[in-house]
matplotlib code that plots the C-alpha trace (Angstrom):
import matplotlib.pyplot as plt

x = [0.0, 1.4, 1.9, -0.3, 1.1, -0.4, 1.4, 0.1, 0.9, -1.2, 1.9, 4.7, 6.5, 5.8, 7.8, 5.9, 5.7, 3.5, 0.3, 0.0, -3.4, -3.3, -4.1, -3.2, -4.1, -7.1, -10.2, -11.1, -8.7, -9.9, -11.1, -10.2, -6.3, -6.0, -3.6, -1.3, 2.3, 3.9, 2.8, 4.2, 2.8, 1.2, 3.7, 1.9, -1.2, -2.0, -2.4, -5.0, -2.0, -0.1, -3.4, -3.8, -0.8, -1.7, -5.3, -3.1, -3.2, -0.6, 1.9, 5.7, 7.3, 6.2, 8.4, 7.6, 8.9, 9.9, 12.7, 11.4, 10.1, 9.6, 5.7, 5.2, 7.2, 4.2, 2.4, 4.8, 3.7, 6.5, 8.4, 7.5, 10.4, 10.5, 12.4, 12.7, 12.7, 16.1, 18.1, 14.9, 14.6, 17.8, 18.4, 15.2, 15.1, 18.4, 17.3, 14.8, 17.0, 19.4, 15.9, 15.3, 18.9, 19.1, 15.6, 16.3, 19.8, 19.1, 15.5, 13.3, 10.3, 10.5, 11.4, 8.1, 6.4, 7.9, 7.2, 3.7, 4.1, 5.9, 8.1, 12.2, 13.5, 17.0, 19.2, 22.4, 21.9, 23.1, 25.0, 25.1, 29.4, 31.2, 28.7, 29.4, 26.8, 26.1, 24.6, 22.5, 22.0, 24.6, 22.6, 21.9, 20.0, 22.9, 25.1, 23.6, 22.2, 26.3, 27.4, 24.8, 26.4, 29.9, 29.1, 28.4, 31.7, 30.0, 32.1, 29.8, 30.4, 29.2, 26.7, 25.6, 23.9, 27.3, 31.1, 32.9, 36.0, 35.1, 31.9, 31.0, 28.5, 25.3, 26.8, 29.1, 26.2, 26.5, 30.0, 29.2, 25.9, 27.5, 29.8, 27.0, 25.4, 23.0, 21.7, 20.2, 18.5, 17.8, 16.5, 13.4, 11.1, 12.9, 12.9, 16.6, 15.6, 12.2, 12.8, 16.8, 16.1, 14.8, 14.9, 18.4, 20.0, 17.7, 19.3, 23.3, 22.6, 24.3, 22.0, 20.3, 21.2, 19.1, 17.4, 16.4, 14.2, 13.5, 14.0, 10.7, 8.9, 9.6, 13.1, 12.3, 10.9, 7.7, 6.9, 11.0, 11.7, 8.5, 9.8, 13.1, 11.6, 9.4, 11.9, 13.5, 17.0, 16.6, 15.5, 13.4, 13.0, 10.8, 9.6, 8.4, 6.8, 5.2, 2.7, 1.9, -0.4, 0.5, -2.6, -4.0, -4.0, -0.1, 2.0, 5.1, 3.2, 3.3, 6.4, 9.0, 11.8, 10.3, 9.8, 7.5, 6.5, 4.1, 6.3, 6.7, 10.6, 10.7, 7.8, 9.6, 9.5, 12.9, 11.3, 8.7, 10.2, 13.5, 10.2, 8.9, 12.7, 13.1, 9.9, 10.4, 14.0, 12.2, 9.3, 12.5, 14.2, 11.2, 10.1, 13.6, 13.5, 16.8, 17.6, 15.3, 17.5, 17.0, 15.5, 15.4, 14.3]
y = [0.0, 3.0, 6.1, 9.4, 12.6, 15.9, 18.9, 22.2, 22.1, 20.2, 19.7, 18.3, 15.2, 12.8, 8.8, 6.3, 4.9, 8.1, 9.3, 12.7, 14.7, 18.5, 21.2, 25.4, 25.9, 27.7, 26.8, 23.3, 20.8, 17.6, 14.7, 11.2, 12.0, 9.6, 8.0, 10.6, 10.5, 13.2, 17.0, 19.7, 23.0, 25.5, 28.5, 32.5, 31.0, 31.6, 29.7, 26.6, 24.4, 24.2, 23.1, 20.7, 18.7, 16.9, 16.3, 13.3, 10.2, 8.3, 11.5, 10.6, 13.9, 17.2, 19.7, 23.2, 25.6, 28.8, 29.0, 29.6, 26.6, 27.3, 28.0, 24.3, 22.1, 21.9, 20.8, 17.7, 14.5, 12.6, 10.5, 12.5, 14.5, 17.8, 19.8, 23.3, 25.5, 26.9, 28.0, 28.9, 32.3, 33.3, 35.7, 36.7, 38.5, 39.5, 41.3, 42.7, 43.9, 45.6, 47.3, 48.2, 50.1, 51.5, 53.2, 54.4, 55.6, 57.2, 59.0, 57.2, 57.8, 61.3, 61.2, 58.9, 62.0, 64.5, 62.3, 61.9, 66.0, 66.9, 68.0, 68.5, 69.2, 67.9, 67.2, 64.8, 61.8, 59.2, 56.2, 52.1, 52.5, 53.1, 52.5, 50.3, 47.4, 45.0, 42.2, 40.5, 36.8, 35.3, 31.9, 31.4, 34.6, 36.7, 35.6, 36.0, 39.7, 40.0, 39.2, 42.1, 44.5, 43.5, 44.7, 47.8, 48.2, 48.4, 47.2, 44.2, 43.4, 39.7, 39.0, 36.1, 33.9, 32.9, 34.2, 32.5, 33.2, 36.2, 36.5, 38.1, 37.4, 38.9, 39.7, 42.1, 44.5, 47.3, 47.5, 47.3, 49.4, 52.4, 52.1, 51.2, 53.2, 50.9, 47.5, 44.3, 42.4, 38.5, 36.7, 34.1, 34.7, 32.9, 33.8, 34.5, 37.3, 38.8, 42.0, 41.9, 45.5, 47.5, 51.3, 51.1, 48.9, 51.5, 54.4, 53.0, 53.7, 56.6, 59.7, 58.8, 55.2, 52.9, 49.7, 47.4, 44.0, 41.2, 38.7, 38.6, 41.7, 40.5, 40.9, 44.7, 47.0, 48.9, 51.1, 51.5, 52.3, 54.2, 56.9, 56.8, 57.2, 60.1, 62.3, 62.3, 60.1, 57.0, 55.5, 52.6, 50.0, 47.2, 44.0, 42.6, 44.6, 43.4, 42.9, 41.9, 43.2, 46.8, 48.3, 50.8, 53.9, 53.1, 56.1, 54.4, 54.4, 58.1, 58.8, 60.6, 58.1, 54.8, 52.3, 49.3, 46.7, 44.0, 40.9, 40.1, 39.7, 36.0, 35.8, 36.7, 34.7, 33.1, 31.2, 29.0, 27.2, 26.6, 25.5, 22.9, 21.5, 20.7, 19.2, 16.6, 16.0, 15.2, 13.1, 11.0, 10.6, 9.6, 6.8, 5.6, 5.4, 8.0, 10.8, 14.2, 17.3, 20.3, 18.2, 20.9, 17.7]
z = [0.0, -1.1, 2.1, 1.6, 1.6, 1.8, 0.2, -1.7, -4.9, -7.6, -9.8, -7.3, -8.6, -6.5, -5.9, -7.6, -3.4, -2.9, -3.0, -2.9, -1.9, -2.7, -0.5, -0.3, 3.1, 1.8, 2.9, 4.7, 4.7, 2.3, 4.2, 4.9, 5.8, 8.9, 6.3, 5.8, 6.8, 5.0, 5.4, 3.4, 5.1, 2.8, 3.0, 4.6, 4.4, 8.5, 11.4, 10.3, 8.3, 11.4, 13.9, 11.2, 12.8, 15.3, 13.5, 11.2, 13.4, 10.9, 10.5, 10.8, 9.1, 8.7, 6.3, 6.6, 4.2, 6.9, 7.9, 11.5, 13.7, 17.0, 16.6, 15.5, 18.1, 20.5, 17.9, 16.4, 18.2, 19.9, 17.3, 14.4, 12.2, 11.7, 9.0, 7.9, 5.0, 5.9, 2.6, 0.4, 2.0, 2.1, -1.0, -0.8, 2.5, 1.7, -1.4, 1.0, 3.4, 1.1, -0.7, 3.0, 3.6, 0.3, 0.9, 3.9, 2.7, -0.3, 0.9, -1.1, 0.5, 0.4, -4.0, -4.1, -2.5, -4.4, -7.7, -7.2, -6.1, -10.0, -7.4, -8.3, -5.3, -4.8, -1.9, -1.0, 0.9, 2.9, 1.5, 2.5, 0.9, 3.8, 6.5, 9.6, 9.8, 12.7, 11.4, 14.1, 13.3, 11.7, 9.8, 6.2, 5.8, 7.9, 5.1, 1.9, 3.3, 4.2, 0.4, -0.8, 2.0, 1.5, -2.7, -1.7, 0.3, 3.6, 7.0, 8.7, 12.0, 12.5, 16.0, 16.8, 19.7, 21.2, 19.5, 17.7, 14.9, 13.4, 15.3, 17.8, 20.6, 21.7, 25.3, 23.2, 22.1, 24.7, 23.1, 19.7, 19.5, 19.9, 16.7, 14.1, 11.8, 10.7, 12.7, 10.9, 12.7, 11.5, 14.2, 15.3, 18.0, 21.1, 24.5, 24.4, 21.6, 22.6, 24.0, 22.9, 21.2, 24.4, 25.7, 26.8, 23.9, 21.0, 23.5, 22.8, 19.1, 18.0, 16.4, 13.1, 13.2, 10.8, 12.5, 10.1, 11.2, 8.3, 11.3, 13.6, 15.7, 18.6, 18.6, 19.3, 21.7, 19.4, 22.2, 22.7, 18.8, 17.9, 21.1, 19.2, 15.4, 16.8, 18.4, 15.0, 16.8, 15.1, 11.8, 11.4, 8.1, 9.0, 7.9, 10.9, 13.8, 17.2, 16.9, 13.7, 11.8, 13.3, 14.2, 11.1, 13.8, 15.1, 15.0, 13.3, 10.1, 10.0, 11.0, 8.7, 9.9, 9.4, 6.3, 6.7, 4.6, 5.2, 6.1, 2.7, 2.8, 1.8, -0.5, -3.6, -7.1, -6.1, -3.1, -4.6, -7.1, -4.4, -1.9, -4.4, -5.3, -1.7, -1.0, -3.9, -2.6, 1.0, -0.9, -2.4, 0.7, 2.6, -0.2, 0.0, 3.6, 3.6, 6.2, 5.5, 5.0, 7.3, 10.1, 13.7, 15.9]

ax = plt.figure().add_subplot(projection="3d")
ax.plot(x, y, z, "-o")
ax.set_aspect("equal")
plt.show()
């Protein structure tokens, strides 16, 4: 008898060992998947494809296609695998990021207004060449956003959880804060990283400092950086926000300092044809009874 599978693409390849069932995460999930023992998440498509976990009595691996996990271990029954999506964002938040820097650095925002204005009213701006970058999450995504900032001759100063050769460590912040003129931060919603960016890390920033978050809102202090962004000290380009969505009535919206954008960093064209790749390596491995890649437990 051949194992089900349940993934969110109509036109996967799927082992010949397979049998796959099809669905987006839109709507109700199909019936009759007691049987099913491989789940593919649907990818942004909210919070009802990871409840459907522990609804699959037969499940025995579960491949989700963020990079971030953390949400779904309560939900994994004991004894089945997990695996992650890590690689398949990677150059596309780092694209993101860089759009994120760039527009911050060279004013777009204001030359949007001015176009929509007829306006031609020119002034000098800042630059990313030159800059001094602490790069806060030092993974797959840290990287790829490092090749983009090392390009345009920027100086990155690696942090990560614990230092290592060439990186540094989190503890080192206080230190390091005050030197940067712009701050990446790439990081998942953990208890060590909740909070990290507070009112008295956001204060060590020097004056007009860039903060940038493609990682999670959490990571940062809203109440903190919003304070910052309004008294004109800081600068703000943001992916992600806490909470998420941002209320329509929150001031950072409005302010002159901030850029946000609707968590879209990894949703590019790149990702879903590098999503569906690495599903039908997983369906392959799991037919032939091999090791899944990318497995967190």
């Amino acid at each position: 008898m051949t194992a089900r599978v349940l993934v969110p693409w109509s036109d996967i390849s799927v082992p010949a060992e397979l049998n796959a069932v099809g669905w987006d995460g839109r709507g109700a999930p199909p019936d009759g998947l007691d049987d099913v023992e491989f789940y593919v998440l649907p990818y942004d498509q909210g919070p009802a494809a990871a409840k459907l976990i522990p609804e699959l009595p037969s499940l025995r691996a579960v491949q989700t296609l963020s990079a971030g996990y953390d949400n779904l271990l309560p939900l994994v029954p004991s004894g089945v695998q997990l695996a992650n999506g890590r690689g398949l964002h990677d150059l596309s938040v780092a694209e993101h990021a860089l759009a994120l820097i760039l527009a911050a650095q060279r004013y777009f925002p204001r030359w949007f207004a001015q176009q929509q204005a007829g306006s031609w009213n020119r002034v000098h701006t800042r630059s990313l060449a030159d800059c001094r970058v602490l790069l806060v999450g030092y993974g797959s995504i840290g990287r790829a956003i490092e090749r983009y900032l090392e390009a345009g001759e920027a100086e990155v100063v690696r942090v990560a959880s614990t230092a290592r050769p060439g990186v540094h460590g989190i503890a080192e912040l206080p230190e390091l804060l005050p030197t940067a003129d712009i701050v990446v931060l790439v990081l998942p919603d953990t208890p060590q990283t909740r909070g990290l960016f507070g009112t008295a890390e956001l204060a060590l920033l020097p004056d007009t400092a860039l903060v940038v978050n493609v990682g999670r809102g959490t990571a940062v202090d809203t109440g903190a950086l919003t304070a910052e962004v309004s008294a004109g000290r800081l600068r703000a380009a943001l992916d992600v926000v806490d909470p998420e969505p941002l209320p329509a009535d929150h001031p950072l919206w409005t302010l002159d300092g901030a850029i946000i954008t609707p968590h879209i960093a990894g949703g590019s064209d790149s990702f879903y044809p590098r999503a569906k790749r690495l599903a039908e390596r997983q369906l392959a491995h799991y037919a032939k009874g091999e090791p899944l890649e990318n497995l967190v437990n």
